[in-house]
N, C-alpha and C positions, 0 to 999 in steps of 0.2 A: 400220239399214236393210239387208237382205238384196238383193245383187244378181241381178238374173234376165235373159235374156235380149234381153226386151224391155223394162227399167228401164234397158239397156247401153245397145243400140241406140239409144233413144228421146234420149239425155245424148248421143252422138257426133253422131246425125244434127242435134241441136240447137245445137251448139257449131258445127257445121260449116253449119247456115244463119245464124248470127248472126255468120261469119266466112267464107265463102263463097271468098272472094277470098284470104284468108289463105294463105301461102307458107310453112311453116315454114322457121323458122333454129332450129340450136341456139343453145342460151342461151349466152353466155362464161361465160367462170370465170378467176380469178385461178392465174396459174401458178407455182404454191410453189416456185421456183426464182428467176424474176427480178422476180415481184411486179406481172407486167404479164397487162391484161387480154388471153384470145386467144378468137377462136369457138372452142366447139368442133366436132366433128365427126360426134359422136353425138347420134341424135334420141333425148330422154329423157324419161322419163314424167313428172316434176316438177320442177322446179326452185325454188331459195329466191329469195322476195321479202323483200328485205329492209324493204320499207316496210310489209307485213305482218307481218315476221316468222312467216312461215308458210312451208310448202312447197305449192306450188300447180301444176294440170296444167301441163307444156309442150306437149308434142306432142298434137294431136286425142285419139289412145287414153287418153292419162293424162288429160285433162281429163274425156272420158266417162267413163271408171273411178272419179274422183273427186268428179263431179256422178251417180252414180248410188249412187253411197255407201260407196266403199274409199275407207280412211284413207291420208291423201297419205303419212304415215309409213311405210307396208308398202311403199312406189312408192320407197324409197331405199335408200341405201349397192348389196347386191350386185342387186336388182333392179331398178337406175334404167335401164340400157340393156338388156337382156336380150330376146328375141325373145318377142313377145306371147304363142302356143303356150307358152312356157317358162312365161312369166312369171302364167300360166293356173294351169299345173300348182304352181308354187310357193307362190302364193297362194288354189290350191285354190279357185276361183272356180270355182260353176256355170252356167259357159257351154256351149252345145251345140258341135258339132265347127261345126256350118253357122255359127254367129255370129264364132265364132274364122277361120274362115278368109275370112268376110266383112271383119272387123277386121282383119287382114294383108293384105286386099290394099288395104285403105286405107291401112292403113299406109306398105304399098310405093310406093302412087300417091306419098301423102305424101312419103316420101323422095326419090321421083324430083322433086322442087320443083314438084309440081302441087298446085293451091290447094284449099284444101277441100274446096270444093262438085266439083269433077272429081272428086278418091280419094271420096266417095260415092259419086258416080255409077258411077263404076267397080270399085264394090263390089258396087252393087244390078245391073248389068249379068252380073255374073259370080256370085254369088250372091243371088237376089231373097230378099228375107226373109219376103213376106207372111205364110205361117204363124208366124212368130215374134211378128211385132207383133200377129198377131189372136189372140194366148193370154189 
């Protein structure tokens, strides 16, 4: 599956109605030093389920990125927390400048602990997408 613009949007804005309310936390992780679980601190594009055995979105953008059809695999090791713009260019994803900076500022909503359905909204306030979704 080829990701496009509106195959992005269409997997974020849907992840984010069917979790609306949703607050991101980072995911813990085991701390290779004393072996206890800690949060972390970074919001990351996937994290491992172990009851999957898969690697699966964490934060709204890796879930969209993942439900629109990049492999959770390219979303880890030096790309897991990387600034979306970057993480664009690295995995050469053709996304328009307007979608990408739509996607950060959800992003940013996101990290500031507002719930899904708000970093929408405060995306489509600051960049309306209609031309993107009517391609």
């Amino acid at each position: 599956m080829t990701i496009t613009d509106a195959s992005f949007v269409a997997a974020v804005r849907a992840r984010a109605a069917a979790q609306p309310d949703k607050v991101y936390e980072p995911p813990e992780f085991e701390d290779p030093d004393t072996g206890a679980f800690v949060s972390g601190s970074d919001c990351l594009y996937v994290e491992y389920s172990p009851s999957e055995a898969i690697y699966v979105g964490s934060c709204l953008l890796g879930c969209g990125l993942i439900a629109a059809g990049v492999d959770p695999n390219k979303l880890i090791q030096d790309n897991i927390a990387m600034p979306f713009s970057r993480l664009v260019k690295v995995l050469n994803l053709p996304l328009s400048l307007r979608v990408v900076l739509w996607a950060e500022k959800a992003q940013r909503a996101q990290d500031e602990n507002l719930p899904w359905g708000v970093a929408i909204e405060r995306a489509d306030a600051s960049y309306p997408l209609e031309s993107v979704m009517n391609e």
